[in-house]
PDB file of N, CA, C and O in Angstrom, chain B, residues numbered from 101:
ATOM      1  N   UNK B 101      45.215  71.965  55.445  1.00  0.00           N
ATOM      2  CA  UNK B 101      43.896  71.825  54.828  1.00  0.00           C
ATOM      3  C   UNK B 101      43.385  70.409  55.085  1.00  0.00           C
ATOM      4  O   UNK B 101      44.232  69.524  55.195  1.00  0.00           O
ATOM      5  N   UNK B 102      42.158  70.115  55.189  1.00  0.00           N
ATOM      6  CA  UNK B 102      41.609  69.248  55.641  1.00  0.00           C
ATOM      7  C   UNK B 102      41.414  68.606  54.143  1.00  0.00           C
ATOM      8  O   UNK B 102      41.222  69.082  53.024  1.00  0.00           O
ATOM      9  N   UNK B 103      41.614  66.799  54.881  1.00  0.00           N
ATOM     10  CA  UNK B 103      41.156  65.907  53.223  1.00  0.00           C
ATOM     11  C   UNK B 103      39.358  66.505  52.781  1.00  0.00           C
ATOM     12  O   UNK B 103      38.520  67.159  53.403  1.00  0.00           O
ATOM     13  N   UNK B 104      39.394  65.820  51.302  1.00  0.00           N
ATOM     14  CA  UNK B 104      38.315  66.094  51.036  1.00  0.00           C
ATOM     15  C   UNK B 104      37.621  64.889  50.430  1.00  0.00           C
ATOM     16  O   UNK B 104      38.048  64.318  49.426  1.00  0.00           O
ATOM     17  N   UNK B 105      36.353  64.476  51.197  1.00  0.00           N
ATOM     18  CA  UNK B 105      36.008  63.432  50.445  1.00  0.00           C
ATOM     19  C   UNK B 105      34.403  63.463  49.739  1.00  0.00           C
ATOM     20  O   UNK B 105      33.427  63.727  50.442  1.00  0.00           O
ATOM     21  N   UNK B 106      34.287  63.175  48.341  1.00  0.00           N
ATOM     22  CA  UNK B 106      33.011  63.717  47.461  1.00  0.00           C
ATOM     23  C   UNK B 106      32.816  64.688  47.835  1.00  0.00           C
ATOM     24  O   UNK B 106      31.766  65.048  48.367  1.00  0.00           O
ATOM     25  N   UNK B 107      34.165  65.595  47.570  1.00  0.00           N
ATOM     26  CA  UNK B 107      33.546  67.240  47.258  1.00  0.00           C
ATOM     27  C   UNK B 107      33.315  67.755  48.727  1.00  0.00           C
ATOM     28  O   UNK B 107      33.386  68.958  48.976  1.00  0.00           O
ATOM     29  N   UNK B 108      33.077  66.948  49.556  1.00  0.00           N
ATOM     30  CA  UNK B 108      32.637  67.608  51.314  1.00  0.00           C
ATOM     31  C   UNK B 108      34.115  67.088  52.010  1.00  0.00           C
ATOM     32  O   UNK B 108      34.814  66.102  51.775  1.00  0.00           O
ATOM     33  N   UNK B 109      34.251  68.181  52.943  1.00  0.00           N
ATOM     34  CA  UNK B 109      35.391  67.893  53.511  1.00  0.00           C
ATOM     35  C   UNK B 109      34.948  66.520  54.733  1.00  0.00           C
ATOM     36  O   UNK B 109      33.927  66.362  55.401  1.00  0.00           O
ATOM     37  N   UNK B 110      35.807  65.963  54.664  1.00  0.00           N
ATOM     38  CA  UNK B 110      35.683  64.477  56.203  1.00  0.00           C
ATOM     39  C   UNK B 110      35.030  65.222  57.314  1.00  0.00           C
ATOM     40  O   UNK B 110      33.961  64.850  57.799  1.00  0.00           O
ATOM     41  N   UNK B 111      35.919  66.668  57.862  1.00  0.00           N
ATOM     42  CA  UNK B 111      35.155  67.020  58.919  1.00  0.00           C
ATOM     43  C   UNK B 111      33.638  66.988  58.963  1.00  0.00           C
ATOM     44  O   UNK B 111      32.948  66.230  59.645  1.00  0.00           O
ATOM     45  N   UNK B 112      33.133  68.160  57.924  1.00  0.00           N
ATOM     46  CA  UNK B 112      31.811  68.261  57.773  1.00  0.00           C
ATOM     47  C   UNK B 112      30.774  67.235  57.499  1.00  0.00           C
ATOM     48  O   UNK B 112      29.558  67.425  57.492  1.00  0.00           O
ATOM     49  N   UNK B 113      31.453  66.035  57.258  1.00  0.00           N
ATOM     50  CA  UNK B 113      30.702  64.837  56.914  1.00  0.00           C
ATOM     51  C   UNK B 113      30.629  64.357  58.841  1.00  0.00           C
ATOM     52  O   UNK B 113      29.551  64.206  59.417  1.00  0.00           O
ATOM     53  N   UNK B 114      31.471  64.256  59.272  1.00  0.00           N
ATOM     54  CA  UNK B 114      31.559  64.139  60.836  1.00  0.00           C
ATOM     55  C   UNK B 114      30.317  65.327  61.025  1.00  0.00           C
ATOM     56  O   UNK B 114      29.144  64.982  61.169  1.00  0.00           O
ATOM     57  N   UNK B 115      30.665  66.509  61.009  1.00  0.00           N
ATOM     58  CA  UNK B 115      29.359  67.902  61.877  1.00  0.00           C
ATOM     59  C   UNK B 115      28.076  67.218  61.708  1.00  0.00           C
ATOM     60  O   UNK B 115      27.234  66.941  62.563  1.00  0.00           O
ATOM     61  N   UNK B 116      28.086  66.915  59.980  1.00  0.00           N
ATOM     62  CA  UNK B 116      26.276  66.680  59.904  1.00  0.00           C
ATOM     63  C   UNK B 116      26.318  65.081  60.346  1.00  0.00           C
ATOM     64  O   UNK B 116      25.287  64.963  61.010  1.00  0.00           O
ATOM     65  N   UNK B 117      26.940  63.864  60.322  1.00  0.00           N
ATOM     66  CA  UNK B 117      26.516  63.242  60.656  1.00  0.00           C
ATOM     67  C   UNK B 117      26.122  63.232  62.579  1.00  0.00           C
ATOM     68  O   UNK B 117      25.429  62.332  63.052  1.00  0.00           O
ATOM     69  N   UNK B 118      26.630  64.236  63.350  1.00  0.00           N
ATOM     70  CA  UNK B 118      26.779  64.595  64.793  1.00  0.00           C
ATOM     71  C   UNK B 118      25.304  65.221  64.593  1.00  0.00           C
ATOM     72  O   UNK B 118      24.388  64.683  65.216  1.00  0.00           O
ATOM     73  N   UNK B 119      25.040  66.239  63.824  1.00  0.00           N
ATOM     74  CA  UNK B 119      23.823  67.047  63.855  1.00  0.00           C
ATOM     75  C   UNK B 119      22.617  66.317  63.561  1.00  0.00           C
ATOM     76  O   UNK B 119      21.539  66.595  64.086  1.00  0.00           O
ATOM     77  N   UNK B 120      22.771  65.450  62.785  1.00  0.00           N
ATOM     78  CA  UNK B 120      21.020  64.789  62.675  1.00  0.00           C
ATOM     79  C   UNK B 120      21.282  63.841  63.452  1.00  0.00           C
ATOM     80  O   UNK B 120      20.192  63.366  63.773  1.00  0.00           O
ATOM     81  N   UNK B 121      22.301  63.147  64.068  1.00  0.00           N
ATOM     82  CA  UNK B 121      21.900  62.269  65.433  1.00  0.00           C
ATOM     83  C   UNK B 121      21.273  62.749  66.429  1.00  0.00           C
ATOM     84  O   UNK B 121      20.231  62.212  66.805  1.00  0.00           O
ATOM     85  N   UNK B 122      21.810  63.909  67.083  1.00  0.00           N
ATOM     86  CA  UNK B 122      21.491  65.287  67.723  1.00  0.00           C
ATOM     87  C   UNK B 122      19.775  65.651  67.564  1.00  0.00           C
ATOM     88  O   UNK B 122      18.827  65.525  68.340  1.00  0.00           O
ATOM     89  N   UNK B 123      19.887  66.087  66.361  1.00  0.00           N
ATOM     90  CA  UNK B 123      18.589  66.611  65.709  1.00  0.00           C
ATOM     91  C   UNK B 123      17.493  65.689  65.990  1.00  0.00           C
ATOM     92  O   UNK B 123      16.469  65.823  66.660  1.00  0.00           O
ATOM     93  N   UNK B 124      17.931  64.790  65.361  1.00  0.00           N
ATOM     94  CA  UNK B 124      16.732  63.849  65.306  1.00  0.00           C
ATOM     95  C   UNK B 124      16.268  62.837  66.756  1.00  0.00           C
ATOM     96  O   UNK B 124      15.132  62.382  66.890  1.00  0.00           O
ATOM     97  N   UNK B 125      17.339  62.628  67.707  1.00  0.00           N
ATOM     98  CA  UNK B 125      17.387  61.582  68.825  1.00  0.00           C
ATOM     99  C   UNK B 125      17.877  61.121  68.447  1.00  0.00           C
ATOM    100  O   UNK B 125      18.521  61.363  69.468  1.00  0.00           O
ATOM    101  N   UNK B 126      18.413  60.549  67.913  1.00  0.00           N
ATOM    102  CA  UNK B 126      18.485  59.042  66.883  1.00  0.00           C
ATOM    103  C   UNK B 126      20.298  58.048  66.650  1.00  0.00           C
ATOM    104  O   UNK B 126      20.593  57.601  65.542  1.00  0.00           O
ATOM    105  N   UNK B 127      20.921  57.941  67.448  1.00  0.00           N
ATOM    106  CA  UNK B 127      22.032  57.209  66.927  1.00  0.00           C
ATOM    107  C   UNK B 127      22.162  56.423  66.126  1.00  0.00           C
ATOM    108  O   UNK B 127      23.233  55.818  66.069  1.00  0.00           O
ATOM    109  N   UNK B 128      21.434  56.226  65.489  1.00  0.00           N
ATOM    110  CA  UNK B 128      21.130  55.480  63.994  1.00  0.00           C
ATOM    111  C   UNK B 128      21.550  55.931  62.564  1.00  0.00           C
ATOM    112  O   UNK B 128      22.086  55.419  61.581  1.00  0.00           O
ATOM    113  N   UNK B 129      21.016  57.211  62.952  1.00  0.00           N
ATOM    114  CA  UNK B 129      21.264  57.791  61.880  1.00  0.00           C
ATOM    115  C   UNK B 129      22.877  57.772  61.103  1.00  0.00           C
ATOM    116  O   UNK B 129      23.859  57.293  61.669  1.00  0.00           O
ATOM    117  N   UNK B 130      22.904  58.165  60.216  1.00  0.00           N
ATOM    118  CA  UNK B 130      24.316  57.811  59.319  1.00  0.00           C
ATOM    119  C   UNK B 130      24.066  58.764  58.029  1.00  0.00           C
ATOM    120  O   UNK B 130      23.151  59.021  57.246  1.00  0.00           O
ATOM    121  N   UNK B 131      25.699  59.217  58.314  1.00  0.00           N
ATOM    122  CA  UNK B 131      25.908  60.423  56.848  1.00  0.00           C
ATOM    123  C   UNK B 131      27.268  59.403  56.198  1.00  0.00           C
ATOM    124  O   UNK B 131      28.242  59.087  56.882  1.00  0.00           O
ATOM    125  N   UNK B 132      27.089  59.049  54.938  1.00  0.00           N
ATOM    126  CA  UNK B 132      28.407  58.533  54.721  1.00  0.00           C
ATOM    127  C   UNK B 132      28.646  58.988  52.610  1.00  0.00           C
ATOM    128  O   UNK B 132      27.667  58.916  51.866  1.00  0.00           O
ATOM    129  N   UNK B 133      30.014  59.385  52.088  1.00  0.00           N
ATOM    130  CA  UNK B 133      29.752  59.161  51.162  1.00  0.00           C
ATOM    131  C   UNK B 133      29.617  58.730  50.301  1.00  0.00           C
ATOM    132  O   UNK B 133      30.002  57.562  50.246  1.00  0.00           O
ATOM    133  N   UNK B 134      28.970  59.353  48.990  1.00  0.00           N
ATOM    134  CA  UNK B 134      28.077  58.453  47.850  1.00  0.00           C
ATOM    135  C   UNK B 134      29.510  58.196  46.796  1.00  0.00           C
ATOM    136  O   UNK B 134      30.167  59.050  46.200  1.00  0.00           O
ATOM    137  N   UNK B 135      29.698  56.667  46.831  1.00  0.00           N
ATOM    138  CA  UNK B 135      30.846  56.407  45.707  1.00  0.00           C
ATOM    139  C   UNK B 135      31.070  56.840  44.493  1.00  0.00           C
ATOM    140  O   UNK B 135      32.215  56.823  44.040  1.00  0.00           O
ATOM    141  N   UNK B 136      29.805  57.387  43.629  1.00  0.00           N
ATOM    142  CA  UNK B 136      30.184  58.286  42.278  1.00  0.00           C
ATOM    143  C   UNK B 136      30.246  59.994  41.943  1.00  0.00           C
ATOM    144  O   UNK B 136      30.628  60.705  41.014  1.00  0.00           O
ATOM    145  N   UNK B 137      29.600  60.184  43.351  1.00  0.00           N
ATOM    146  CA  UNK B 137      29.515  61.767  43.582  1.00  0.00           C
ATOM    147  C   UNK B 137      30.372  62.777  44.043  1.00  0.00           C
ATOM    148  O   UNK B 137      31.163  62.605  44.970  1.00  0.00           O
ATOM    149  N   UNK B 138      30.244  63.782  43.449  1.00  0.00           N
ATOM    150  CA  UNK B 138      31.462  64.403  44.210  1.00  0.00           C
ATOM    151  C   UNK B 138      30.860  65.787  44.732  1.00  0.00           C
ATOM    152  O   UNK B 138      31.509  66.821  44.890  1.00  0.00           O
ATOM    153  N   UNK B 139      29.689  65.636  44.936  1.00  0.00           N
ATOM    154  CA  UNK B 139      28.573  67.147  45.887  1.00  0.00           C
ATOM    155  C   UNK B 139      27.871  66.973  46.817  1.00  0.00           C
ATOM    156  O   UNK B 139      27.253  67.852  47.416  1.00  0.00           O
ATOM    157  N   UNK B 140      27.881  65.376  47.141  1.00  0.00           N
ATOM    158  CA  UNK B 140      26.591  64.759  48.153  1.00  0.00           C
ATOM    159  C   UNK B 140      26.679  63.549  48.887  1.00  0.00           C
ATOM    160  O   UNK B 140      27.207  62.465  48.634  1.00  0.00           O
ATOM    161  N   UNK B 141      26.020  64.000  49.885  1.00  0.00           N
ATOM    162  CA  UNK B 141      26.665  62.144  50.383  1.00  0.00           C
ATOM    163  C   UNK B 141      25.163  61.638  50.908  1.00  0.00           C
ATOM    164  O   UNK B 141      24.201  62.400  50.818  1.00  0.00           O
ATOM    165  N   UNK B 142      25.053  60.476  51.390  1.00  0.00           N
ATOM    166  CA  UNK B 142      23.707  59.606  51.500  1.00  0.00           C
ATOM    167  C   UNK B 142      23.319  59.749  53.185  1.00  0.00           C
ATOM    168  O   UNK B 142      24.253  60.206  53.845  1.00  0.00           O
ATOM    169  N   UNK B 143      22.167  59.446  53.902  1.00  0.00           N
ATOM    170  CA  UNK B 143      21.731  60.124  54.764  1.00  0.00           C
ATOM    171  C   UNK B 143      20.989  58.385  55.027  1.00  0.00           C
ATOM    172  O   UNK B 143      20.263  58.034  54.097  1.00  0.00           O
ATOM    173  N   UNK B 144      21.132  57.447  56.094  1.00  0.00           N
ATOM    174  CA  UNK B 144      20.582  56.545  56.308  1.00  0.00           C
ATOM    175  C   UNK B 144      20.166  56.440  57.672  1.00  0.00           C
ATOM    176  O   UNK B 144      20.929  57.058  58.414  1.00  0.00           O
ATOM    177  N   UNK B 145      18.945  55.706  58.433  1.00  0.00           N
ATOM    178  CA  UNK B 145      18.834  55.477  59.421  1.00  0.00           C
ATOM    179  C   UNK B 145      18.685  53.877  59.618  1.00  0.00           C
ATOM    180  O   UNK B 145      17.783  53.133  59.233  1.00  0.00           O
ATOM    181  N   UNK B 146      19.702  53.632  60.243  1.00  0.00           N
ATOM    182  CA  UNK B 146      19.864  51.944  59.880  1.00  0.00           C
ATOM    183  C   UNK B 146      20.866  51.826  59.275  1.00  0.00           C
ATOM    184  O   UNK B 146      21.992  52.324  59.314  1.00  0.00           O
ATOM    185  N   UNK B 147      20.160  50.837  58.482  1.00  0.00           N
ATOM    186  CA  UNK B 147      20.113  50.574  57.014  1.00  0.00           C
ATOM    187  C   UNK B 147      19.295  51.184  56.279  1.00  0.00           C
ATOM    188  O   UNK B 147      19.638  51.353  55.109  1.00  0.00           O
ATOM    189  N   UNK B 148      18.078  51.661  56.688  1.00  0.00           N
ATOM    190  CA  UNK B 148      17.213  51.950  55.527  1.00  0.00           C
ATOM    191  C   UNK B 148      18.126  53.441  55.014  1.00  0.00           C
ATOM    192  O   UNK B 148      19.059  54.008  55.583  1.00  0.00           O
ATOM    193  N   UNK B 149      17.539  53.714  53.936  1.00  0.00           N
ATOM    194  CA  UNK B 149      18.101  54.753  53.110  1.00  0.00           C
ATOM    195  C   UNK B 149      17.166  55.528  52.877  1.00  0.00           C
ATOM    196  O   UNK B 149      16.145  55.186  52.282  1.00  0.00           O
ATOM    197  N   UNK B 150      17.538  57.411  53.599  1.00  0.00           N
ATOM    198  CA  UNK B 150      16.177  58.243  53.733  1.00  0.00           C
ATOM    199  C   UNK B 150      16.404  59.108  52.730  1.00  0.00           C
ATOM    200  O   UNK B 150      15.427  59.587  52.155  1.00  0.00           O
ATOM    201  N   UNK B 151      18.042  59.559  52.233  1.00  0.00           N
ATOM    202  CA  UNK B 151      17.892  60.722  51.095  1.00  0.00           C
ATOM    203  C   UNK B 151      19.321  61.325  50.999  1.00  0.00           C
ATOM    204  O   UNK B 151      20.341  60.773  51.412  1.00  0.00           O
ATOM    205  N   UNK B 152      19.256  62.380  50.473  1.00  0.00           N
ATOM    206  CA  UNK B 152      20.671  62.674  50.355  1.00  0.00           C
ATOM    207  C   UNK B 152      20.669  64.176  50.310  1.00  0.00           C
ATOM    208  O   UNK B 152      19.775  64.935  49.936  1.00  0.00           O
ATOM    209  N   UNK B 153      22.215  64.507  50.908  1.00  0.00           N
ATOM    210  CA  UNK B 153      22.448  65.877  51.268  1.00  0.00           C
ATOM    211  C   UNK B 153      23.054  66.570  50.083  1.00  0.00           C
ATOM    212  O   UNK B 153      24.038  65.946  49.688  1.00  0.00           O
ATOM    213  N   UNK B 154      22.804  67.633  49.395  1.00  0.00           N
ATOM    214  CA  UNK B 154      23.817  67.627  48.841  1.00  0.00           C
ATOM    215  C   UNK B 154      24.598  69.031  48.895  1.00  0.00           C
ATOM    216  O   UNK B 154      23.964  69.975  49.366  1.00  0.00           O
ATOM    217  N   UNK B 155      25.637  69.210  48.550  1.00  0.00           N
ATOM    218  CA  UNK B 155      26.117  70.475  48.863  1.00  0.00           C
ATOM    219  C   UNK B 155      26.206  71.726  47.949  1.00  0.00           C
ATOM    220  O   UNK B 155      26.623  71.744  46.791  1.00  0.00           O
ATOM    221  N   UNK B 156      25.744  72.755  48.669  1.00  0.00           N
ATOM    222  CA  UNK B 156      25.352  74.444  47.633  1.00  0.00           C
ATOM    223  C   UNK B 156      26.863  75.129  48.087  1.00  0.00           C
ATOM    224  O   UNK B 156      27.060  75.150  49.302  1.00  0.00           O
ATOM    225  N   UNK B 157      27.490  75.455  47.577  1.00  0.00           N
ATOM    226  CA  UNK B 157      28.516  76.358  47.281  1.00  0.00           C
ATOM    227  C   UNK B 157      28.483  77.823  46.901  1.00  0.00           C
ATOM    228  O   UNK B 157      29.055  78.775  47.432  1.00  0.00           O
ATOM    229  N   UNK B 158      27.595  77.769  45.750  1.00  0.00           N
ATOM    230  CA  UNK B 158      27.394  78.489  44.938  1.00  0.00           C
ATOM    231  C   UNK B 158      28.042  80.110  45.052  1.00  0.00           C
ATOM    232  O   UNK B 158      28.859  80.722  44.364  1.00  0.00           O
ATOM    233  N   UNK B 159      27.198  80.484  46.347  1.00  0.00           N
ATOM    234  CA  UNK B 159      27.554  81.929  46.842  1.00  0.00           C
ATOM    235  C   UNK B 159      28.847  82.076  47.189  1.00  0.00           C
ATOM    236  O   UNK B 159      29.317  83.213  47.248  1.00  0.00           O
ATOM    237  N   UNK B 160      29.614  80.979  47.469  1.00  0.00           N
ATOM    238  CA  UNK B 160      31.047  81.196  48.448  1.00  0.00           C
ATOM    239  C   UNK B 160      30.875  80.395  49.836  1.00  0.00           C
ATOM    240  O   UNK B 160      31.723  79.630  50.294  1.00  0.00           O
ATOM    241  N   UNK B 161      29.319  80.775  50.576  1.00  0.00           N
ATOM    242  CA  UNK B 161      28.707  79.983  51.563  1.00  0.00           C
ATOM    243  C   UNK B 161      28.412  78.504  51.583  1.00  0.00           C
ATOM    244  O   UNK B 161      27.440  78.078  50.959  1.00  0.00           O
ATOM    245  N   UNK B 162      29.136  77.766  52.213  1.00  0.00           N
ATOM    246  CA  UNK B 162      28.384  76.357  51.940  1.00  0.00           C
ATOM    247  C   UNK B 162      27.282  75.631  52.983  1.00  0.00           C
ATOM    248  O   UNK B 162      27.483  75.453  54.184  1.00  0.00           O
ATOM    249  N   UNK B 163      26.141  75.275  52.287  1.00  0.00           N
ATOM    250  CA  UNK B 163      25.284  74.859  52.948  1.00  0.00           C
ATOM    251  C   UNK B 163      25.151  73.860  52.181  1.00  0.00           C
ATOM    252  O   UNK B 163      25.788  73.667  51.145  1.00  0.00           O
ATOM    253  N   UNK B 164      23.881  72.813  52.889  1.00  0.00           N
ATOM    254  CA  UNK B 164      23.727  71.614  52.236  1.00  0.00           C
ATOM    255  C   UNK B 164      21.387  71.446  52.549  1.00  0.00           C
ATOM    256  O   UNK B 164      20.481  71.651  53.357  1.00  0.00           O
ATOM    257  N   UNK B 165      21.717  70.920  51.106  1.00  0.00           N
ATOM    258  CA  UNK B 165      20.387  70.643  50.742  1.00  0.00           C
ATOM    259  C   UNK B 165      19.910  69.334  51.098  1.00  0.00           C
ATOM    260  O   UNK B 165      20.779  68.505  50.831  1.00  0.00           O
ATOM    261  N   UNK B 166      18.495  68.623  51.778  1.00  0.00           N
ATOM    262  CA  UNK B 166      18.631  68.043  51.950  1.00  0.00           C
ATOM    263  C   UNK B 166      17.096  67.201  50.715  1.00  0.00           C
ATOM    264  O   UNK B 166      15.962  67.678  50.663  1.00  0.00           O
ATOM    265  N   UNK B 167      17.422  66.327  50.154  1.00  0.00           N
ATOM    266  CA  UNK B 167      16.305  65.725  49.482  1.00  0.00           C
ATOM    267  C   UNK B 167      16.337  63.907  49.639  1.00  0.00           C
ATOM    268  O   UNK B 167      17.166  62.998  49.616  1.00  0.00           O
ATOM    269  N   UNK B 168      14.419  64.157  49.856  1.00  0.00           N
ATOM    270  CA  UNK B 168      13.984  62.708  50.273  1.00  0.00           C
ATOM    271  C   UNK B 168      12.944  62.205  49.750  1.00  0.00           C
ATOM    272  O   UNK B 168      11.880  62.665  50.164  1.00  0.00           O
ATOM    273  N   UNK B 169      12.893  61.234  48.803  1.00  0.00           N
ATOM    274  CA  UNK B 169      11.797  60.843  47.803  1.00  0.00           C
ATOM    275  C   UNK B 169      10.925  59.543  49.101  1.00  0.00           C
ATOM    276  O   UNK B 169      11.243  58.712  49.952  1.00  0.00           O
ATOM    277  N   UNK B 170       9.637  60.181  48.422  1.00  0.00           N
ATOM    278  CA  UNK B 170       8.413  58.918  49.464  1.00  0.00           C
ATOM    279  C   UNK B 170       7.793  58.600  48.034  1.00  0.00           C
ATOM    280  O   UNK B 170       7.262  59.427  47.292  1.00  0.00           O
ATOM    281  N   UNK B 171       7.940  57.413  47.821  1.00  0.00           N
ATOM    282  CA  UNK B 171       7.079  56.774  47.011  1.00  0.00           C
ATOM    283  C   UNK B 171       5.237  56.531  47.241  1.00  0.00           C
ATOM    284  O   UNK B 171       4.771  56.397  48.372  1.00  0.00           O
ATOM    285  N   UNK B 172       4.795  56.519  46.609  1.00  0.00           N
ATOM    286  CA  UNK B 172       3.334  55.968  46.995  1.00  0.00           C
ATOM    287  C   UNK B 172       3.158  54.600  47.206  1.00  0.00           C
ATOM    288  O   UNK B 172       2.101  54.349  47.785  1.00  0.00           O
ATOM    289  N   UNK B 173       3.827  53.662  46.936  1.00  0.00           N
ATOM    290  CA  UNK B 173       3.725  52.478  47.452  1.00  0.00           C
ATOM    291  C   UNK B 173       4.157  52.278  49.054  1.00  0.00           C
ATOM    292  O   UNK B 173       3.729  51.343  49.730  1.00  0.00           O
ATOM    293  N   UNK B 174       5.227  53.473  49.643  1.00  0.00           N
ATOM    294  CA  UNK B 174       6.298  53.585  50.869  1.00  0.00           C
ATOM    295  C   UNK B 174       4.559  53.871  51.789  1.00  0.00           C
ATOM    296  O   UNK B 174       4.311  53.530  52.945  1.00  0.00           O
ATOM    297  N   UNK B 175       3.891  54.369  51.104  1.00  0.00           N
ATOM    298  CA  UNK B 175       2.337  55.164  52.300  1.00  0.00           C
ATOM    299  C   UNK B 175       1.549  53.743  51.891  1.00  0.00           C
ATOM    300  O   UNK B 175       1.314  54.168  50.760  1.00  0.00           O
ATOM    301  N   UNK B 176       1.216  53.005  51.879  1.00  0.00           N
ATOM    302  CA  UNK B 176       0.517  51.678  51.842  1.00  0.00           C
ATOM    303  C   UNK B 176       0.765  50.965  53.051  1.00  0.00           C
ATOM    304  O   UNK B 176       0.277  49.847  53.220  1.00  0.00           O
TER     305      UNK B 176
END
């Protein structure tokens, strides 16, 4: 069995961080996880910080959600 780190296994933290580099163009991008969580990990390009994945179980199926707050000051 594969380690598990915040609830997501290491591999899958490797897949999606491969997939939105992929996805996006972008070797920048970065999946790494969140030190108090144990369902989600953080989603950065850079440094900057775009949002976080977090993971659905629920059904038996695991997929991952992805949420990204834009402030109104971020559109100025």
């Amino acid at each position: 069995m594969e380690a598990i780190l915040a609830g997501i296994e290491v591999g899958e933290i490797k897949k999606l961080d491969a997939y939105l580099k992929k996805l996006f163009d972008n070797q920048k991008m970065r999946v790494v996880p969140r030190p108090k969580k144990t369902d989600s990990v953080e989603v950065y390009l850079g440094e900057e910080f775009l949002g976080v994945l977090s993971l659905d179980d629920e059904d038996g199926d695991r997929s991952f959600n992805f949420n990204m707050a834009i402030l109104d000051t971020d559109l100025e």
